[in-house]
N, C-alpha and C positions, 0 to 999 in steps of 0.2 A: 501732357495732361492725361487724367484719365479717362477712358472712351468706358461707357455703357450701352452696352448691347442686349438689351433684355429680351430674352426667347419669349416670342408671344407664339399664342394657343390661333393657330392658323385656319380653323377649322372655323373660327368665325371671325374671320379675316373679312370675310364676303359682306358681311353684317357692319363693319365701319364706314363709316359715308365720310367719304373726301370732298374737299374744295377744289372746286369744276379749274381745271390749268388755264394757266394763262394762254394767250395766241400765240406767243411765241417767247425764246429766251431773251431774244436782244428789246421786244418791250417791255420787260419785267420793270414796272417801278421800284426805283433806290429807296427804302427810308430815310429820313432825316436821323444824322447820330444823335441817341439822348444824350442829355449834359451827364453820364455818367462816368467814371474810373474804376472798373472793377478790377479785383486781382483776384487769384488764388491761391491758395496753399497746402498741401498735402499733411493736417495738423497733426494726428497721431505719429506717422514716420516721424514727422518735424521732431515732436518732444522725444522721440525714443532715438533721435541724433545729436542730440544737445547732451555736452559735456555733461551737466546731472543729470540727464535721463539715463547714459550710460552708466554713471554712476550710481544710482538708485539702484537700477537692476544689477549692477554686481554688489551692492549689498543687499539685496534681497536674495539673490542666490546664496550668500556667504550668510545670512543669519537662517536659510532655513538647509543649511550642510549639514548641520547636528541631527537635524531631525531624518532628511533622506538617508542618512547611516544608519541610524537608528531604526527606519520600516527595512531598509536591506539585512541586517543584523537577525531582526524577529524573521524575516521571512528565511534567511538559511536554517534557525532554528526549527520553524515548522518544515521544512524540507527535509531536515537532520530525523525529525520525529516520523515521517510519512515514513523515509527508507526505512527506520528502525520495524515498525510495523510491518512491511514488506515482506522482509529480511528476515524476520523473529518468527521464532516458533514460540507461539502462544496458545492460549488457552482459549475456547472463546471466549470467559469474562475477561481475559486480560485483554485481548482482541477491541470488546466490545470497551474496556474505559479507556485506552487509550486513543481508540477512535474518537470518542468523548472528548479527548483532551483536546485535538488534532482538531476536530471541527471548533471547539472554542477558540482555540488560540487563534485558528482560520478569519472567525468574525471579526475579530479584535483586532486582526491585521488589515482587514479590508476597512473595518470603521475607521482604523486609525491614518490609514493611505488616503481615503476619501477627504479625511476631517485637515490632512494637514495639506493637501491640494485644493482645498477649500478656501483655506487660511492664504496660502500662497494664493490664489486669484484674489482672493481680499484686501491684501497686503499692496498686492501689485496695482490693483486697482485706485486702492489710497493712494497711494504714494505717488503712482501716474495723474492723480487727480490734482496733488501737491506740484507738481511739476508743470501740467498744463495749464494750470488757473496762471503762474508766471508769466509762464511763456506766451500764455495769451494775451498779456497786456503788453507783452513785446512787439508780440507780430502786429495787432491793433495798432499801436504807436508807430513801427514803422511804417502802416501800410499811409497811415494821417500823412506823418513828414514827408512820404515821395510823394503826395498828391493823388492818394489812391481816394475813391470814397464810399467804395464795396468792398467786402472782403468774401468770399468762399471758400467751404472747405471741403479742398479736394479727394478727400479721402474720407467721407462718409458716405456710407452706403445709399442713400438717397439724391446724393449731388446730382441736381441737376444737369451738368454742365458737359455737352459734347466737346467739343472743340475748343481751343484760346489758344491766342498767338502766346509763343513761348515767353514773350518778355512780361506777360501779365502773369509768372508765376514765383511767388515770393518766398518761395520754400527755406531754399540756399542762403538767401539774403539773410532770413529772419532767423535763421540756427547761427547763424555767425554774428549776427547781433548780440541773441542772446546768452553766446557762447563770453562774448564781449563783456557783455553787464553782470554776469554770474560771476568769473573770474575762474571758470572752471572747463580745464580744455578738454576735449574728447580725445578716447584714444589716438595713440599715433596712427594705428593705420585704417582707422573711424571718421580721420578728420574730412567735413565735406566739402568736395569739390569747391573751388574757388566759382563766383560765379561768370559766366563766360559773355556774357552783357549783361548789363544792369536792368533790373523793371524798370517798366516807363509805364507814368500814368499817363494815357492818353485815351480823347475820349471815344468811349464805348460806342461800338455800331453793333447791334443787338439782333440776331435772329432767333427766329423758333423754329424748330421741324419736331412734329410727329413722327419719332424716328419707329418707331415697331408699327405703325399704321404705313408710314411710306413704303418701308421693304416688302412689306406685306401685299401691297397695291401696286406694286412693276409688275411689270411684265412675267419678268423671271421669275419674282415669286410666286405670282401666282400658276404660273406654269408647275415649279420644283413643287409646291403645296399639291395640284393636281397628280404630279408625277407619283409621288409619295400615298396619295390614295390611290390612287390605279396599281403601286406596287403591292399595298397590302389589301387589296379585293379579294383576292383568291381566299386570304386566309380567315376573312372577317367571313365569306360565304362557310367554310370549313367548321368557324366557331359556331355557328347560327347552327348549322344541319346537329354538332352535336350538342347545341341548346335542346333543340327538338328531340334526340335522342334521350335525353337528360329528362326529360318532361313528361315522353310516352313511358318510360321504367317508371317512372312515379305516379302518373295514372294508373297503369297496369296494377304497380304493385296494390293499390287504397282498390281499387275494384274488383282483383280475383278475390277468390276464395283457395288460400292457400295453408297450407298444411306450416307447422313450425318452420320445419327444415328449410320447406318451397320460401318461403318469406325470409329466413334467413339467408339462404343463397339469394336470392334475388336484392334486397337491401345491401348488402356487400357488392353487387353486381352495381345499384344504385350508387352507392357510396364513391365508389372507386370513378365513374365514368362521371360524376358530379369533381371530384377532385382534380382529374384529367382537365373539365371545364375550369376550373380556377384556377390549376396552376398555366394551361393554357393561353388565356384570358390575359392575364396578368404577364405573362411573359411577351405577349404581342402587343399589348398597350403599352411596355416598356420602350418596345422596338420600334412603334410608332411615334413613342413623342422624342427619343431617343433622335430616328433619323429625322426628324419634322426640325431639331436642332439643328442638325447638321446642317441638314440644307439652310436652313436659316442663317445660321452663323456665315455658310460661304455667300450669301448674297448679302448679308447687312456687312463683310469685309466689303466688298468693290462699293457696294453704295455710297459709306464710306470715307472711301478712298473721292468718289467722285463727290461727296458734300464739300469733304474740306479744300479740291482745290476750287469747285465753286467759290466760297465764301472768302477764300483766301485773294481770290481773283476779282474778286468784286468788295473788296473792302473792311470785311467784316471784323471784328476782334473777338467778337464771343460770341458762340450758339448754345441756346438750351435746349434742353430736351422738352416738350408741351406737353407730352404726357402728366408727367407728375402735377396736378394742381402746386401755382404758385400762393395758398391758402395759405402754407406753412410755412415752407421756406428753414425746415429746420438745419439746412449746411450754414446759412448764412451766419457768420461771425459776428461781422460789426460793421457800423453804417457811420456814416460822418456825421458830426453834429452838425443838425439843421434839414436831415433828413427822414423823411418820416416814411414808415415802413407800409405803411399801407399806400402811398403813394408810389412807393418804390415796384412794389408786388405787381400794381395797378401800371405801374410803366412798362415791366418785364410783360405781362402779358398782353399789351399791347404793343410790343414787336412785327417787326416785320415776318409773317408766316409763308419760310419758304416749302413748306411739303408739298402739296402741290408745282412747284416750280420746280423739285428735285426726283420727283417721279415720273415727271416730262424729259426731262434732262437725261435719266438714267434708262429711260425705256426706249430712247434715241439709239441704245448700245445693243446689239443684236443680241435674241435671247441665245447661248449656246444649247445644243443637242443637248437631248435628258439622257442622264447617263444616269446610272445606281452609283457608281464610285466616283470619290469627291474627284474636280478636275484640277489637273497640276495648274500650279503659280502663271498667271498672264501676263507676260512680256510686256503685249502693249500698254496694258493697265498698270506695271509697276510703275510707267515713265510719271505716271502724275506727281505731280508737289504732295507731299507727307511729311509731317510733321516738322522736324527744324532741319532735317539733311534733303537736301534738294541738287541734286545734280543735273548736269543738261542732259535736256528729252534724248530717248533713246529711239533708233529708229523700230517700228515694228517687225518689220519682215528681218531685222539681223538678227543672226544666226548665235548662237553663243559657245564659243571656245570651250566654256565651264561649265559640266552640270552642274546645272539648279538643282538643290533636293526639295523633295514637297517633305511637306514637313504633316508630323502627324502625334495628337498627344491622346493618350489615353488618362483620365480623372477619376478615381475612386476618391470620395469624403462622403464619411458618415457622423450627423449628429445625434440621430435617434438610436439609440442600443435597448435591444431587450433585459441586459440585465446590468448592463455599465452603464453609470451616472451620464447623461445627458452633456453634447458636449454646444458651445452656442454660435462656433464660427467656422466650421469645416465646409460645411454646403457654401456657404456666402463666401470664403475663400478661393474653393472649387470655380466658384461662379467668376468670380474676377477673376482668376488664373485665365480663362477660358476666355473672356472678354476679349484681357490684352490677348494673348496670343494670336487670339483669329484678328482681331484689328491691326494690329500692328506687322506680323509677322508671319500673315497669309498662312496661319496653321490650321487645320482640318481636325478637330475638337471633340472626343468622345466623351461624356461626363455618365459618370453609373452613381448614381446616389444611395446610400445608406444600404452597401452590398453584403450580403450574406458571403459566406467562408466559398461555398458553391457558386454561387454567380461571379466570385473575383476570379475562383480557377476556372471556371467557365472563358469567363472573358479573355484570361491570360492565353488559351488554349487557342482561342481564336485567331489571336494574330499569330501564335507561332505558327499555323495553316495559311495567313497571308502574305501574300505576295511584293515585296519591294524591290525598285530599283536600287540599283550601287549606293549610289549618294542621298539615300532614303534616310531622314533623322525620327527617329519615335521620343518622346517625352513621355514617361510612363511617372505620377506623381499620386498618391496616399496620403489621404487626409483624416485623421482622428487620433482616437486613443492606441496606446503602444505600450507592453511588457515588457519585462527583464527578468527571467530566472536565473543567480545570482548561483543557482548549484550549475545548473546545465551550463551558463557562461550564454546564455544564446537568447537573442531576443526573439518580440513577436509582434504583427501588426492583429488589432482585435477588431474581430468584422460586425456588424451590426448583430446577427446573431449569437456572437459569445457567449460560453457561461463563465461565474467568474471563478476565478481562480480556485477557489476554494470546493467550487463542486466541477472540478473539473481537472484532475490531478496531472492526468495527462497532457494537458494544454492539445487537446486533440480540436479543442474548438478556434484554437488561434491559429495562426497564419505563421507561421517560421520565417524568420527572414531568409534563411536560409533557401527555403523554397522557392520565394519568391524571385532570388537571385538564381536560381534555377531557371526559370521561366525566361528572364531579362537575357542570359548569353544564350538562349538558345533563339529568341524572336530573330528572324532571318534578315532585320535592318542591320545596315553597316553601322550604324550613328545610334547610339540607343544612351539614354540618361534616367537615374532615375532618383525623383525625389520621393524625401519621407518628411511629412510635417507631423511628429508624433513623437510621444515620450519616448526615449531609448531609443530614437532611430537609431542615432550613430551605431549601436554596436554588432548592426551589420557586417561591421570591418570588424575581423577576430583582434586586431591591433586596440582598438578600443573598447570590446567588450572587455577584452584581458587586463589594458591596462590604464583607460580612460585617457588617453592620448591623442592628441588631435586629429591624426589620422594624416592622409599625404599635402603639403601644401607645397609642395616643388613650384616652384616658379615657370614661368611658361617662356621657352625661350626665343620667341618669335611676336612678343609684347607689340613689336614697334613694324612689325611687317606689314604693307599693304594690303589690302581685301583679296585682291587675286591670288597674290603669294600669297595667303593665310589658305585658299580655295585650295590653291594646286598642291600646298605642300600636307594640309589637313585632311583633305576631303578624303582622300583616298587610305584614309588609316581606318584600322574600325576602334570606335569609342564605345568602348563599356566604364561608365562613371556616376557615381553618386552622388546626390546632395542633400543631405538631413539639416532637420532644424536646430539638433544639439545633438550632445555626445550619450553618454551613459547617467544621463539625468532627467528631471520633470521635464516638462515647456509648456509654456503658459499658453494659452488660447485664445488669450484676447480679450480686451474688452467688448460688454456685447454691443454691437451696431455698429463695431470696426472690425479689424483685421485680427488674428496672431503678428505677433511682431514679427517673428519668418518672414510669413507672404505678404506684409506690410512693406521690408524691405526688398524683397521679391519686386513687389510688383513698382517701386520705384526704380530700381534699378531698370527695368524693363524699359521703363518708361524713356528714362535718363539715355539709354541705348540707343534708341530710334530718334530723341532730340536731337543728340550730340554727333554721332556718325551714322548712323542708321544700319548698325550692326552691333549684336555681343557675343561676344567667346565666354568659354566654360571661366575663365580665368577674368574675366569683365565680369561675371555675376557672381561669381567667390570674393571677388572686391568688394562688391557693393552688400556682400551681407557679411562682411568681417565686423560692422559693428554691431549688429546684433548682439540681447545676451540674452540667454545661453549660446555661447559660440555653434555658430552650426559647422557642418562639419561634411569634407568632400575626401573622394579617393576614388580608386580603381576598382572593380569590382570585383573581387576574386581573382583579381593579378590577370585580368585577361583584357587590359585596354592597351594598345601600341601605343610606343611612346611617341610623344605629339599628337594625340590626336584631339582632335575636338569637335565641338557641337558648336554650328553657327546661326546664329538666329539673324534671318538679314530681312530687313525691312524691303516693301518695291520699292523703295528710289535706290538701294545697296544693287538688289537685280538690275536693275534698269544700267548701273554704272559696270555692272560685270559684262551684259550684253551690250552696251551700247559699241558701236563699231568703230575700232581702230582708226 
């Protein structure tokens, strides 16, 4: 299921009033189960995994081929014309009208790129709309016949729904239904998963937790909240002194009596240490709410960890999250007949409210030492029950044969562009990538939002200065718009500040892939990955800029090896390897208020990982996004990944079965 971990603003953390705890955990009173049956369902993935959902999208790709030939076509011609200009000894009126032309044709290429990426979200959008309205009466209909009498949908950005035991999820079931009633089968190697138990309606035992009010109210975080202002005291004093500094130049300057000159040196003296202040300012407010995340995300992971097997241990089948008003309820699908929605809403919020019960529980756990750097993966902590892979408890103090790697992702997505069209799902992508990760797969989560050309190299630069162990894996992932010059052969990622194409000849304001793959072999982790959710990622790989080809899909020959053997014969390779959304073409963004189809199968397959064995390899999440379309697309990264190696994303109960003692 999907976990929501929303980064709250800590700073007035202090300011939420909690419900005083119980005496103790063993008196906590049980609720009585409501007479309810909920399920869920992840509905977007769902329809974009059904035989016509695949189908839709490779005919929406295939009716709008004419058209992307056609802007590649115009755009070598203005390219063909820029060099002519270059290259030519002209005149300057000849100079000046063919510039004329050069910018004309320029407008006409970006109206008409915009107008038919427009047309494509439109199309996609219909057509998804034509498919889901089906499919909805499918999954509704099944959920009736198993005896469900709620339905959720798990894959909208507002779902409430922390936790649910795995058999209340109807995803699998209901694409293979509707795969049934359609008459229409999904690709061969699209087809989903058999399901591995069946849903069981069974009824609902219903909790709530205030999950960004509890993490907030441990121990621990209120410690790492403190730690994190004490870290940036020094520099908020620094800001302040040259506030003051800033204030007495502009006194001074409105009160002397100065000469031109005197006033103009001194306003330029004003100008500059005013600018110092804002860009300043601005780059520590980043770095405050930046690590205020961090620390966040590592303590709402063990929290957690410690809710579900609470509730798991004590009964439960679903928890929601209390924050969001149940006012709305706008994931909720479909409700049985005979069930009235305002009674429902009025049931769901009268649940049993464990926050208080799980900020007692969790503050039982010693707070660890404040550290600046995140702290590697906890042994004892992986032993708990998570999610559907459950191995026996591990003991604490044993020792482990296998390095554990910490794992660490670095997040650029940008929606806001100064001069490129708005994009409506790369932040809120970013956001979920970042969720799961750190929930599930104890990652330590960098997110840079809507980055300038200078703050991505900034950042790149950073870690190639930090410090990894051996068995250290980096996720480095790119979210928004993406370029292809069709002379050069060479694509581009475009950073918040771009200009577009057209006043920008150079492409000096885009980001080279090239470059960027630069950066990636030289970061001193052994394990490094890196995705691109953006037009033209694939052509990264000169194999597909050149010849639109799918790029490496070698089969992985160690499919069926056990966790250890995958550890001892993996870990010690270094992995340099990509994963883009598509190859040398558009990709669609998403409807608004869900996913890109990418990180929509992205973040199921994640999911799916940690249900089923509570590990993925590179070659486990190349699987599970082969149905996507646009085909996304994986390889080596400039021929410098050993062969076998891979990136393992292992959940705590996967640790816990690596350390647990012989």
């Amino acid at each position: 299921m999907r976990h929501f971990y929303h980064y709250l603003a800590w700073t007035l953390a202090s300011c939420l009033a909690m419900p005083m705890a119980p005496a103790g955990l063993a008196q906590t009173a049980q609720p009585q189960a409501p007479p309810m049956k909920i399920a869920a369902i992840a509905f977007q993935p769902a329809v974009a995994t059904t035989g016509e959902g695949q189908q839709m999208i490779h005919d929406l790709q295939t009716e709008f081929a004419p058209k992307q030939a056609e802007l590649v076509r115009l755009n070598s011609v203005l390219e063909a014309l820029k060099n002519q200009l270059q290259t030519g000894n002209w005149s300057a009126a000849e100079r000046t009208e063919r510039q004329g032309v050069i910018d004309q044709k320029q407008k006409e290429l970006t109206q008409e790129a915009e107008a038919a990426q427009n047309a494509f979200q439109a199309a996609m959008q219909k057509a998804f709309g034509v498919v889901a309205a089906k499919f909805s009466v499918v999954a509704n209909n099944y959920a009736q016949q198993h005896g469900f009498t709620v339905l959720f949908d798990d894959s909208s950005q507002d779902n409430p729904i922390l936790w649910a035991l795995p058999s209340a999820d109807i995803t699998q079931a209901a694409v293979q239904a509707y795969d049934a009633a359609s008459g229409i089968s999904p690709s061969k190697q699209g087809q989903s998963p058999s399901q591995t138990s069946p849903p069981q309606a069974i009824p609902a035992k219903v909790a709530l937790v205030g999950f960004q009010a509890a993490v907030a109210d441990t121990n621990e975080g209120k410690q790492a909240m403190q730690d994190v202002q004490s870290e940036f005291t020094p520099k908020k004093k620094e800001l302040e002194e040259l506030a003051a500094e800033v204030e007495a130049l502009k006194k001074e300057l409105q009160s002397g009596n100065w000469s031109d000159a005197e006033r103009a040196s001194r306003q330029a003296r004003t100008d500059l240490k005013q600018k110092q202040l804002t860009e300043e300012s601005g780059a520590d407010r980043d770095a405050f709410q930046a690590e205020m995340q961090k620390r966040y995300n590592d303590v709402a992971s063990k929290f957690y960890d410690k809710l579900a097997d609470y509730v798991s241990r004590n009964g439960y089948t679903i928890v929601f999250d209390r924050t969001p008003s149940f006012d709305k309820l706008t994931s909720l699908l479909w409700t049985a007949p005979g069930i009235q929605l305002e009674a429902l809403k009025a049931q769901l919020a009268a649940s049993a409210d464990l926050t208080s019960t799980m900020v007692e529980a969790y503050n039982l756990i010693p707070v660890p030492p404040s550290s600046p750097q995140p702290p590697p993966p906890q042994v004892a902590q992986a032993a708990q029950p998570t999610r559907g892979f459950t191995p026996e408890p591990a003991s604490s103090t044993a020792s482990s044969p296998i390095p554990i790697p910490h794992n660490y992702a670095l997040i650029f997505a940008t929606d806001d562009y100064a001069h490129w069209p708005r994009l409506t799902n790369p932040i809120s992508d970013a956001d979920a990538v970042n969720q799961t990760l750190t929930s599930l797969y104890n990652f330590h989560v960098e997110e840079v939002r809507n980055p300038t050309d200078d703050q991505i190299l900034a950042k790149l630069t950073e870690y190639l200065h930090r410090k990894f162990e051996p068995q250290d894996q980096l996720l480095i992932m790119f979210s928004g718009h993406g370029y292809f010059d069709p002379d050069l052969g060479k694509g581009f990622l475009v950073p918040a500040n771009a200009l577009l194409v057209k006043d920008d000849i150079g492409h000096r304001s885009l980001l080279a892939h090239e470059t960027v793959m630069g950066y990636v072999n030289r970061i001193p982790a052994t394990h490094v990955v890196l995705v691109l959710d953006a037009c033209f990622a694939g052509t990264l790989d000169r194999k597909i800029a050149d010849s639109g080809l799918r790029g490496d899909v070698s089969s992985d020959p160690y499919a069926h090896a056990s966790l250890p053997e995958l550890m001892e014969r993996k870990e010690p390779k270094r992995t340099r390897r990509y994963i883009t959304s598509g190859g040398k073409d558009f990709v669609p963004d998403g409807l608004p208020g869900h996913h890109s189809p990418f990180i929509s199968a992205f973040l199921v397959t994640l999911n799916q990982g940690a249900d089923l064995k509570g590990y993925l390899t590179l070659n486990d999440i190349e699987q599970g996004l082969d149905t996507v379309k646009p085909e996304p697309r994986w390889g080596d990264i400039q021929d410098d990944n050993d062969p076998g190696a891979d990136f393992l994303l292992l959940t705590p109960s996967a640790v816990a079965q690596l350390t647990k003692p012989n």
